[in-house]
Every structure is written in structure tokens, then in C-alpha cells.
BALO-176848 format. One record per residue (C-alpha): residue in three letters; x, y, z. Coordinates in Angstrom, 2 decimals, always signed. Layout:
REM BALO-176848
+-----+---------+---------+---------+
| res |       x |       y |       z |
+-----+---------+---------+---------+
| ALA |       X |       Y |       Z |
...
+-----+---------+---------+---------+
REM end
This chain:
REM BALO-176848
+-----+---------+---------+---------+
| res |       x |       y |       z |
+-----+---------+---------+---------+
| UNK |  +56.15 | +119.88 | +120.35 |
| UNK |  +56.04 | +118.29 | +117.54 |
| UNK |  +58.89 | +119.28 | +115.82 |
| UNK |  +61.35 | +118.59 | +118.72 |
| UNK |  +59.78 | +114.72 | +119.13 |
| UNK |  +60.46 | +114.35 | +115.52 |
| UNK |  +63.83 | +115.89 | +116.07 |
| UNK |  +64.55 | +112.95 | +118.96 |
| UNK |  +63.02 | +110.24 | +116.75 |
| UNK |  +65.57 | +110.96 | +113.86 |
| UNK |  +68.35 | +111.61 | +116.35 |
| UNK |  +67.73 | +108.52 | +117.73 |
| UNK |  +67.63 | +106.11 | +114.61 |
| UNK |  +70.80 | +107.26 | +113.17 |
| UNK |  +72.14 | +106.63 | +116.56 |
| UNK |  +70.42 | +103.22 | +116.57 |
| UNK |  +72.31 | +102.69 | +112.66 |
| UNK |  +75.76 | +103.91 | +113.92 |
| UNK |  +76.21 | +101.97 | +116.60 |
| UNK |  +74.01 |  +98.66 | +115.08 |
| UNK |  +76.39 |  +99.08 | +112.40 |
| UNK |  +80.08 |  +99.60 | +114.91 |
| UNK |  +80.23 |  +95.54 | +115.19 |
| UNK |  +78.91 |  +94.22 | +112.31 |
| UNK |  +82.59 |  +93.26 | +111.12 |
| UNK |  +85.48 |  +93.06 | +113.47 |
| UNK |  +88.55 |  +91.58 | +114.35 |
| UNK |  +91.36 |  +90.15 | +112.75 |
| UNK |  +90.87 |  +90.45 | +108.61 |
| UNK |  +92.98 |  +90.01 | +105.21 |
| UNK |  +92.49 |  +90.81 | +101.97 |
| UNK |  +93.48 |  +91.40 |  +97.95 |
| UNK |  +93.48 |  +94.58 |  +96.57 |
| UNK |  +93.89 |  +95.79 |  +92.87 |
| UNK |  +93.45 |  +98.62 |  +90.87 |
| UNK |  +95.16 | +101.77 |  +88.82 |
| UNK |  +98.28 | +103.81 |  +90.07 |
| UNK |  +98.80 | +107.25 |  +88.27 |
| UNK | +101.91 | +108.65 |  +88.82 |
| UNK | +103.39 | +111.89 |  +88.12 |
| UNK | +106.86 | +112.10 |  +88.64 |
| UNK | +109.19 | +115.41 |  +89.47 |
| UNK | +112.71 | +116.24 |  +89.02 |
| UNK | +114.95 | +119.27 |  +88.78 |
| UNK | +114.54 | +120.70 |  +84.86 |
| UNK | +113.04 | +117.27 |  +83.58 |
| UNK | +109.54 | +117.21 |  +82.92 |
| UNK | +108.10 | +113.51 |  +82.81 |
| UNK | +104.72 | +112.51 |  +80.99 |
| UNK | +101.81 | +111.04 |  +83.78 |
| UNK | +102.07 | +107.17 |  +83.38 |
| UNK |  +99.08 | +104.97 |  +84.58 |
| UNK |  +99.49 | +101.21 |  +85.31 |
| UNK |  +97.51 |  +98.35 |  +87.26 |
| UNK |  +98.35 |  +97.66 |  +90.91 |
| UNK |  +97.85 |  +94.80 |  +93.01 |
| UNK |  +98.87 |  +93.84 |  +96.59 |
| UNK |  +97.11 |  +92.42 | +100.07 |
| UNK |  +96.20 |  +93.38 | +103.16 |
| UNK |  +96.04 |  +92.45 | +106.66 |
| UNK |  +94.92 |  +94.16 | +110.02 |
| UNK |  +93.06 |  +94.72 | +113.40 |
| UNK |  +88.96 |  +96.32 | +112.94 |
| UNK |  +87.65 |  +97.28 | +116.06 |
| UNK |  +84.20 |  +99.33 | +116.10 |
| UNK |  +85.19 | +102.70 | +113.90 |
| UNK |  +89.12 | +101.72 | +113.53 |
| UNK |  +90.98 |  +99.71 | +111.46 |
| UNK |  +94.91 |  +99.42 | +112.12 |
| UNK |  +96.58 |  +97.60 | +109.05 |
| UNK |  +99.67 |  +96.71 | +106.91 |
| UNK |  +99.22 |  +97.11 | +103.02 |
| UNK | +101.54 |  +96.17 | +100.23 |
| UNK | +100.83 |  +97.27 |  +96.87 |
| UNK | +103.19 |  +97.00 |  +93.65 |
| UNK | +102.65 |  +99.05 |  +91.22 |
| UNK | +105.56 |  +98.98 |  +87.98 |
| UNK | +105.47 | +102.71 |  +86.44 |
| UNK | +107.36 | +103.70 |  +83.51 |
| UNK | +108.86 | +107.13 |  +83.48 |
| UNK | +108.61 | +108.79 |  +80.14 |
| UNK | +110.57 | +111.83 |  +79.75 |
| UNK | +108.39 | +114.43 |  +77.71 |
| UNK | +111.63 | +116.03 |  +75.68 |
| UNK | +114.08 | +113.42 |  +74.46 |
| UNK | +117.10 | +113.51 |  +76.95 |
| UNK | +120.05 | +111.54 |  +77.10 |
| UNK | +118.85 | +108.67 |  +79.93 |
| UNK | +116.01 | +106.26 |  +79.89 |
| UNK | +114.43 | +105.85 |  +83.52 |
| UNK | +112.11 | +102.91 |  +83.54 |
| UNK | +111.36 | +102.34 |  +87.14 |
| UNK | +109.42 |  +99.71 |  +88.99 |
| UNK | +107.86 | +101.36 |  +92.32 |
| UNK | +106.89 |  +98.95 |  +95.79 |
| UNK | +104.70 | +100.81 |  +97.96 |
| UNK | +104.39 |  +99.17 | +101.60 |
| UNK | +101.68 | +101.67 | +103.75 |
| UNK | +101.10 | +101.37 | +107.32 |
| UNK |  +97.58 | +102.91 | +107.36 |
| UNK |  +95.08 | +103.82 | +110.10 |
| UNK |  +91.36 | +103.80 | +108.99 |
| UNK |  +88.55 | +106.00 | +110.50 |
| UNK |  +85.22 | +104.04 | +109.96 |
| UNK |  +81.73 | +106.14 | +110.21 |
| UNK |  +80.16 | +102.46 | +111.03 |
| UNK |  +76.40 | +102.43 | +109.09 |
| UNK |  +74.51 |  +99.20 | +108.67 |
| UNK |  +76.21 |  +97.58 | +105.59 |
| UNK |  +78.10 | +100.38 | +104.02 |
| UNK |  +81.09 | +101.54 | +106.39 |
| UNK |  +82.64 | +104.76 | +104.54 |
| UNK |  +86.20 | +105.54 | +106.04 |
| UNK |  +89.17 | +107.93 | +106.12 |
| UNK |  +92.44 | +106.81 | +105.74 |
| UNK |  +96.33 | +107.94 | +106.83 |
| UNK |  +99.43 | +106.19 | +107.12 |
| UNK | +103.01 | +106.54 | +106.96 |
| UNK | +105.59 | +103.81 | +104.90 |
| UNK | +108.71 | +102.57 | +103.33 |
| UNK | +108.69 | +103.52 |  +98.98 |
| UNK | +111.33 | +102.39 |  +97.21 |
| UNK | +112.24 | +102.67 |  +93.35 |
| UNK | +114.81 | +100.54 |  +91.53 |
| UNK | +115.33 | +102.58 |  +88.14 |
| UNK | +117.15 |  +99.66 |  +85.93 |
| UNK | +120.53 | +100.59 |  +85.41 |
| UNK | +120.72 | +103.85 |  +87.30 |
| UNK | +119.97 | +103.34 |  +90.76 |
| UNK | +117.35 | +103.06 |  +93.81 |
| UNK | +116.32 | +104.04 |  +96.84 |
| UNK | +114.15 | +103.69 |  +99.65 |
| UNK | +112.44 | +106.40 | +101.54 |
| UNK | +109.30 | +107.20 | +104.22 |
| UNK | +106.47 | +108.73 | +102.19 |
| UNK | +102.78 | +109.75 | +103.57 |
| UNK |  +99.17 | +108.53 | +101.76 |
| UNK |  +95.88 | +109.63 | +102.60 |
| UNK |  +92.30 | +108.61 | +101.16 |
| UNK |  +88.87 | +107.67 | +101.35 |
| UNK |  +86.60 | +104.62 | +100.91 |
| UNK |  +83.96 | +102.41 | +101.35 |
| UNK |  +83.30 |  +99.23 | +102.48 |
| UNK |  +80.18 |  +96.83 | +101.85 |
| UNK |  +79.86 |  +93.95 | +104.80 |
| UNK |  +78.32 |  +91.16 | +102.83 |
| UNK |  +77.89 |  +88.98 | +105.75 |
| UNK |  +80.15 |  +88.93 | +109.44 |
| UNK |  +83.28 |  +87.42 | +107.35 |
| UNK |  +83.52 |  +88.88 | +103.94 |
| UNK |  +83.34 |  +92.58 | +102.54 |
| UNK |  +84.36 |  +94.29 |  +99.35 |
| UNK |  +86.31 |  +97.33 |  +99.17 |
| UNK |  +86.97 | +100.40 |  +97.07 |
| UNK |  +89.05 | +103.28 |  +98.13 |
| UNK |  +91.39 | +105.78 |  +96.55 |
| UNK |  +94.55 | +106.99 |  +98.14 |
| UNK |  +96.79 | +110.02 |  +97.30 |
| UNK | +100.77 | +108.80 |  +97.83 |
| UNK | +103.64 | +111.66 |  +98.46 |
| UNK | +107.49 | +110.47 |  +99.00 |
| UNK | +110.33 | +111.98 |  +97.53 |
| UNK | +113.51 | +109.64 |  +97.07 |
| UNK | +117.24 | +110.27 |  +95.69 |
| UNK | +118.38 | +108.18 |  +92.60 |
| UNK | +121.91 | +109.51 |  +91.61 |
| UNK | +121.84 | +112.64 |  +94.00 |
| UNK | +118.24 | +113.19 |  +91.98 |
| UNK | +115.30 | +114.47 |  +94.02 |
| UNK | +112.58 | +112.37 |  +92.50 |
| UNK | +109.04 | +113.69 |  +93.61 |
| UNK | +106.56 | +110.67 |  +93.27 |
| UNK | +103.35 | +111.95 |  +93.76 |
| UNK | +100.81 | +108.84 |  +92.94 |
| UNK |  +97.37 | +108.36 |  +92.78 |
| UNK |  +95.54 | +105.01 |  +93.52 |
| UNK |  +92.25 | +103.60 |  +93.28 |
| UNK |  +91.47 | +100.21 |  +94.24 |
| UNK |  +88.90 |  +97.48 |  +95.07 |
| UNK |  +89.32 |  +94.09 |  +96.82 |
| UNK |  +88.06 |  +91.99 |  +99.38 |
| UNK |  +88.47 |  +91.08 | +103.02 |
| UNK |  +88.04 |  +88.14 | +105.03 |
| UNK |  +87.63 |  +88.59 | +108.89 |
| UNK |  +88.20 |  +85.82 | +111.12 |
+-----+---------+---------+---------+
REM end
């Protein structure tokens, strides 16, 4: 008997935390992000180094209870460094734009989340070429509701798009993690 009121009790305080927690922030938000990108690129019989730079972009969006709908744009400028010497120099600068879909699990003040989306990558490799393309990202992350109108974020995403520079398939497969800030109004 025991055992199964204990068993209720603890069933019903984390139900009491999830759903104390689902409107603690809400509505209409935006935010600054920034962070490190790590890129590895791929092409046909050229091997390229990893390269690692700083990234930093904004955010805006919809939260309502355990989902977030929002538009990200991140820049990130990568070089790519061939790892034999070849007879081109790519230096590329990459803009990611994400459409992403969040998945809170709403506790108290922490709010941990999945995250999808779906966008537009483009590369402009100077003096060679560019293109834009539809890539995927997924992730995780966290974020800490310091008050009804401001949190901090941290999440890290993993990006996958392939585009064609010069009939090239160029595999960017990219690595973020960032922090920032939102403001809900």
C-alpha cells in the first residue's frame, strides 16, 4: 500500500513540474545566438582538413506550451583547406538560414528540447562559384527561463546539405554549438 501511494505521489509531482513549467515562457520571442561551426567538407577524390570558426546570427519565433516554431539565421565564414596541395584554392563563406521546429519537455526553469528543421545553404567560393541548396539540421538544447521575458540558450545542431560549385558535389556536413538569449514579448 505503501509503495503504490508513493508511486502516485511521485507521479503526481512531476506531473505538477511539467505542466507548472508548459507556460512559464510563451509567445512571440527573438533572440542572438553565437557560437562555433565545425565543418567537414566532401568532394569527389579531394580530401579537405576540418575547419572550425565562430558563428553568429538571430532568431525569431512562436513558443506555445512544449513547441517552438522559428526562423534562424546563422553565418558562419569557413575556410576550406585542401589536405594535399592541388591546383585551386576554395575559400568559402557559408549562410545557413534553418527553419526549425523545437520539441520542449517543459520543467520549472530548465526547458530541454529537440530540434528539426529544413532550410536554404548557400556557399559563395570566391572566384569559383556558388550555390544554394535545401539542407536538413537536427539537435538538442536547453533553455534557462530567467524570468517570463528573458532566457538563455545553449544548443548544438548537426547541419547536412550537399550543393554543386562547378558541377562539384560538395558535402557540407557542419557541426554547431551555440548560446544566446531570447526575449519574449
Amino acid at each position: 500500500m505503501r509503495k503504490k501511494v508513493f508511486q502516485m505521489f511521485v507521479l503526481t509531482a512531476l506531473s505538477a513540474l511539467i505542466v507548472s513549467g508548459a507556460n512559464a515562457q510563451g509567445g512571440f520571442f527573438i533572440g542572438l545566438q553565437g557560437g562555433w561551426s565545425s565543418q567537414k567538407p566532401g568532394l569527389d577524390d579531394v580530401e579537405f582538413n576540418s575547419n572550425t570558426t565562430f558563428l553568429y546570427g538571430a532568431r525569431v519565433g512562436v513558443k506555445f506550451m512544449m513547441v517552438a516554431v522559428e526562423l534562424n539565421y546563422f553565418q558562419a565564414a569557413h575556410n576550406l583547406e585542401v589536405k594535399e596541395l592541388l591546383t585551386f584554392d576554395w575559400n568559402d563563406r557559408d549562410i545557413d538560414y534553418n527553419y526549425l521546429v523545437r520539441i520542449y519537455i517543459p520543467l520549472v526553469i530548465v526547458h530541454p528540447y529537440l530540434t528539426a528543421g529544413y532550410g536554404n545553404y548557400s556557399a559563395n567560393i570566391k572566384d569559383i562559384g556558388k550555390d544554394k541548396n535545401r539542407g536538413i539540421n537536427v539537435g538538442i538544447g536547453v533553455e534557462l527561463g530567467l524570468g517570463d521575458k528573458f532566457s538563455l540558450i545553449a544548443e548544438g545542431k548537426y547541419h547536412r546539405v550537399e550543393l554543386d560549385i562547378e558541377e562539384n558535389d560538395l558535402k557540407l556536413n557542419n557541426y554547431t554549438l551555440s548560446g544566446g538569449f531570447n526575449f519574449y514579448f
